[in-house]
C-alpha positions in Angstrom: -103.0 -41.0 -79.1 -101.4 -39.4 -75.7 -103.7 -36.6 -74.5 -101.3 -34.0 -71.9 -104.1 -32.4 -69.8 -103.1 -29.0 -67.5 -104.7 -28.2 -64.1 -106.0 -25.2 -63.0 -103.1 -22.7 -65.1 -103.4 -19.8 -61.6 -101.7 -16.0 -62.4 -98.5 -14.9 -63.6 -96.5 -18.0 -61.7 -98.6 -20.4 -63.8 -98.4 -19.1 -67.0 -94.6 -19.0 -66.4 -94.2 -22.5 -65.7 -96.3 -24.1 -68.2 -94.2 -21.9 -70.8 -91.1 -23.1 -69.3 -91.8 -26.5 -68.9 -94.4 -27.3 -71.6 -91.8 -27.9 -74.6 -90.3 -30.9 -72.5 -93.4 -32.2 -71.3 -94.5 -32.8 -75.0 -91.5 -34.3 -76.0 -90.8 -36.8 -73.1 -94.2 -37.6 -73.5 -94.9 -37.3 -77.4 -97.8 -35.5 -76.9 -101.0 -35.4 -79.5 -103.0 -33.0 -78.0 -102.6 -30.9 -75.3 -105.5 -29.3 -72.7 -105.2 -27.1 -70.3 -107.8 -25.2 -67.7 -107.5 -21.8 -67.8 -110.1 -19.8 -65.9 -107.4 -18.5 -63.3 -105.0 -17.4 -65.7 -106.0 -13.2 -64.9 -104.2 -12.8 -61.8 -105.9 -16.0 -59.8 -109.6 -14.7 -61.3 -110.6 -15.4 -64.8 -109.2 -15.3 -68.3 -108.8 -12.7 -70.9 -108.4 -13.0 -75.0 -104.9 -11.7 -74.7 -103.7 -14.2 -72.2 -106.0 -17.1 -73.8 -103.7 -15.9 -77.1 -100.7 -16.3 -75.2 -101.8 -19.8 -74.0 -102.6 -21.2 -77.4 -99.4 -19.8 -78.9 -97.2 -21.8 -76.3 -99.2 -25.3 -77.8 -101.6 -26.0 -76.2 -105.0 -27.1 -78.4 -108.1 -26.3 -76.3 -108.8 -23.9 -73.2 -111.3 -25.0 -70.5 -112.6 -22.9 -67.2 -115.3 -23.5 -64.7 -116.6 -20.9 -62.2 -114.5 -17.7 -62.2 -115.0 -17.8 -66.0 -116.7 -14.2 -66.4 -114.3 -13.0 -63.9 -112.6 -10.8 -66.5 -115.7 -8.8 -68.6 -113.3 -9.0 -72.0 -114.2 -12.7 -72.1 -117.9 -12.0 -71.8 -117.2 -9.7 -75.0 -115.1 -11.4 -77.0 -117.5 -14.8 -76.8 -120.5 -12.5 -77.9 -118.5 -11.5 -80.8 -117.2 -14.4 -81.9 -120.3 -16.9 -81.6 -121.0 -16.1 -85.1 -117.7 -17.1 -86.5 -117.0 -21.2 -86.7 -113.4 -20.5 -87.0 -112.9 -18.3 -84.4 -110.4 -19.0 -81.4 -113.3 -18.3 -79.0 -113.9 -21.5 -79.9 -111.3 -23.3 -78.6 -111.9 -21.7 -75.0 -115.0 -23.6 -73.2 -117.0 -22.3 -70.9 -119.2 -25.4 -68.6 -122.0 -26.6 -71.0 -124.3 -26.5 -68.5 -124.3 -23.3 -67.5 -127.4 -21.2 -69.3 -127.5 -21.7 -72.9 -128.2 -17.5 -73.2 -125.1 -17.1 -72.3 -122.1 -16.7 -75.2 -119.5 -19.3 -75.6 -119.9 -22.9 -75.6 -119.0 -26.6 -73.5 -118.1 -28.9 -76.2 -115.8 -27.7 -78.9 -114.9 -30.9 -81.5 -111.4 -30.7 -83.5 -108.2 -32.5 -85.3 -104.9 -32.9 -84.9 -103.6 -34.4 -88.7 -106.0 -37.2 -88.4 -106.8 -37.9 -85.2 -110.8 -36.3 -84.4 -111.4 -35.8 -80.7 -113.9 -34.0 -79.0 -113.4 -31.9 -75.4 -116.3 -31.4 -73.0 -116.4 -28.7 -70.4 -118.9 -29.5 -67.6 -119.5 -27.7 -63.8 -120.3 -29.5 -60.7 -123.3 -28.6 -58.1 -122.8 -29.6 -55.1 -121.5 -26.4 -52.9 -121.1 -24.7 -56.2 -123.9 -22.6 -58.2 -127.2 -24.2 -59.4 -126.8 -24.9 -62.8 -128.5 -27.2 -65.6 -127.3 -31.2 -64.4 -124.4 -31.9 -65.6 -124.9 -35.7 -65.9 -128.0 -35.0 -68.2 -126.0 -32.3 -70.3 -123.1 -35.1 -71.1 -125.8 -37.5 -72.3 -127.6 -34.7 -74.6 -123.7 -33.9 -75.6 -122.7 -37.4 -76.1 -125.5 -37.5 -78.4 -123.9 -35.4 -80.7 -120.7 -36.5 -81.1 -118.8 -37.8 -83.7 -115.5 -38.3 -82.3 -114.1 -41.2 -80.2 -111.3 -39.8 -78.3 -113.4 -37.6 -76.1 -112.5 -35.9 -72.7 -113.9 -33.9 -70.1 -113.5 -31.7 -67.7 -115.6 -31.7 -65.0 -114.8 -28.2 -62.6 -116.6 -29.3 -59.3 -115.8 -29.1 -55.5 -117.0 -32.2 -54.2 -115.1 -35.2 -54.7 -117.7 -37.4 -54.5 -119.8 -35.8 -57.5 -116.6 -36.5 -59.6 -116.1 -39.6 -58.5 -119.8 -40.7 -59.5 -119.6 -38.4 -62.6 -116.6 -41.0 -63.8 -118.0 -44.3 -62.9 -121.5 -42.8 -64.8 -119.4 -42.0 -68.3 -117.3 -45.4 -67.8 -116.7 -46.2 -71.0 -118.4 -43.5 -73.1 -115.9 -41.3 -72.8 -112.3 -41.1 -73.0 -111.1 -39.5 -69.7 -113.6 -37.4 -66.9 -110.8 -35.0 -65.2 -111.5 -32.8 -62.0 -110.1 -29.7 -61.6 -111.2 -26.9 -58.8 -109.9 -27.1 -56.0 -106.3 -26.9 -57.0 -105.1 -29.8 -54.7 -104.1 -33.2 -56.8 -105.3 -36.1 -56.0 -103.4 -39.5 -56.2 -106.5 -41.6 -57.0 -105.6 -41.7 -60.8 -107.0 -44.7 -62.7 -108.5 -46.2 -65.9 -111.8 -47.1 -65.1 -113.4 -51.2 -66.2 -114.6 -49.8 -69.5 -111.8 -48.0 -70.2 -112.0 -44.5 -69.1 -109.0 -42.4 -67.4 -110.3 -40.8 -63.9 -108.7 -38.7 -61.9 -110.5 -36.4 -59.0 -108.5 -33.2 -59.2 -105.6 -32.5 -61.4 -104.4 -29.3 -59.5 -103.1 -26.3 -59.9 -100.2 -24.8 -62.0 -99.3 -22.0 -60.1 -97.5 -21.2 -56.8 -97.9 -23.5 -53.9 -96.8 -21.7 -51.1 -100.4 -20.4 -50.8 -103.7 -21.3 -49.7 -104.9 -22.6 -53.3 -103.2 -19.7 -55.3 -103.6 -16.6 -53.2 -101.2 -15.2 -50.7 -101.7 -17.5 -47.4 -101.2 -14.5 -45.4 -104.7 -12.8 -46.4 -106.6 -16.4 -46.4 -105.5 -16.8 -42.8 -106.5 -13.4 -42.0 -109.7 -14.1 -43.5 -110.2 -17.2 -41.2 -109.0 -15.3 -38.0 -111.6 -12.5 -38.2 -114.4 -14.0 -41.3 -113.9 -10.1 -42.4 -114.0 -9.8 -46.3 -110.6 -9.0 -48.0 -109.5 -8.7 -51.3 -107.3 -11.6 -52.4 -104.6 -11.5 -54.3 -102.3 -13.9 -56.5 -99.2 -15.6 -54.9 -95.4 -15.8 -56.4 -93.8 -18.2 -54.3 -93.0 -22.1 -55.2 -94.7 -22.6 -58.4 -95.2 -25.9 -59.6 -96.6 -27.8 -62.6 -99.8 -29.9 -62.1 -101.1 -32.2 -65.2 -101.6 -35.2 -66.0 -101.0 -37.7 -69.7 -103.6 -40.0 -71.0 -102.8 -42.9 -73.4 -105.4 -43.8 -75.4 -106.8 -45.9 -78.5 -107.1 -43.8 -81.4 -109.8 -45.7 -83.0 -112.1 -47.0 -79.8 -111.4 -44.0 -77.7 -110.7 -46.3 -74.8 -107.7 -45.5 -72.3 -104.6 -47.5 -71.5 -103.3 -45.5 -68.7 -103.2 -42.0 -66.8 -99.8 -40.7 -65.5 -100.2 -37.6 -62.6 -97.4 -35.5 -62.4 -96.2 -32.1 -60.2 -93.3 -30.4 -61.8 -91.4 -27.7 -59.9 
């Protein structure tokens, strides 16, 4: 099974490139099942139904987010009105498991592709980021109830070194553990000893000339005089952040992880 997984998808330059370049994507890489973070696909901040529509019609399976989530109050909505219904689409956009369990939506959502069963968890850090339920403890409880063996996760967290012990913690429970947040890939892709795919931060889709999405012009302004501004989306150089996973169907265990950047 080859899993193609899609870092943070940011605005209008995002969605653009991942509908340009997704078709070729899953044909060099004869892709199963295809995963993509979207909670930046509003404009930089959040996600909307119509846009998480548009996603899933250009292929790809599930929809995870992190922190900027409720960003967009239609999501909010459209998760309270969809809980009820198992076959909803909602349910193929995550919000972090570990956030409140009030709140609508959910963190693990388990599907097919023909045969294949495979699980996706949606998990967010807390170091520098809000004080949510422990994500280490939420996988286990999720873990629990689980039926699939290809399972992957996406942990949205800020500090590299509560990814990096989040991986080496699911090491071979789990299928992959991939960062995203901060937008900025990281070349310390690997398959962990027991046969899990790591990778830190998968980046951003969106434009890179930027400070992590927004114009670099404001960001700069904002470090100059620490005087609030409103930030807005950038158009300039966007590129293509993912990465593709090669895994054992029937153990769930990973042969390999392949970063790429496409412009």
């Amino acid at each position: 099974m080859r899993i193609l997984f899609i870092g943070d998808i940011f605005g209008r330059p995002g969605r653009t490139i991942v509908k340009e370049k997704l078709p070729e994507l899953v044909e060099k890489h004869r892709a199963d099942l295809i995963i993509a973070n979207g909670e930046n696909a509003a404009a930089g901040f959040g996600i909307t139904p119509q846009l998480a529509e548009e996603l899933f019609e250009m292929g790809i399976d599930v929809i995870t987010t992190g922190n900027h989530v409720w960003d967009k109050r239609e999501i909010f909505e459209y998760f309270q009105a969809e809980n009820g219904d198992r076959n909803s689409m909602a349910r193929r956009i995550l919000r972090p498991a570990n956030y409140p369990p009030s709140l609508p939506g959910a963190g693990l959502y388990e599907g097919r592709k023909g045969d294949m069963a495979y699980a996706v968890i949606n998990l967010q850090g807390r170091v520098f980021m809000a004080a949510n339920d422990d994500p280490f403890r939420v996988a286990d409880q999720l873990l629990e109830k689980v039926k699939a063996k290809v399972v992957v996760v996406d942990l949205h967290a800020e500090a590299s070194s509560e990814k990096i012990a989040f991986g080496w913690y699911l090491d071979g429970r789990v299928t992959a553990v991939l960062g995203t947040h901060t937008h900025v890939p990281t070349a310390d892709e690997r398959v962990l000893p027991k046969g899990t795919a790591y990778i830190t931060d998968v980046g951003m889709s969106g434009p890179y000339e930027s400070v992590i999405g927004v114009k670099k012009e404001l960001v700069i302004q904002r470090f100059l005089t620490n005087m609030p501004a409103r930030f807005e989306p950038a158009t300039g150089d966007a590129r293509l952040a993912g990465v593709v996973i090669e895994c054992d169907e029937a153990s769930g265990r990973a042969s390999s992880i392949q970063r790429f950047l496409l412009t």
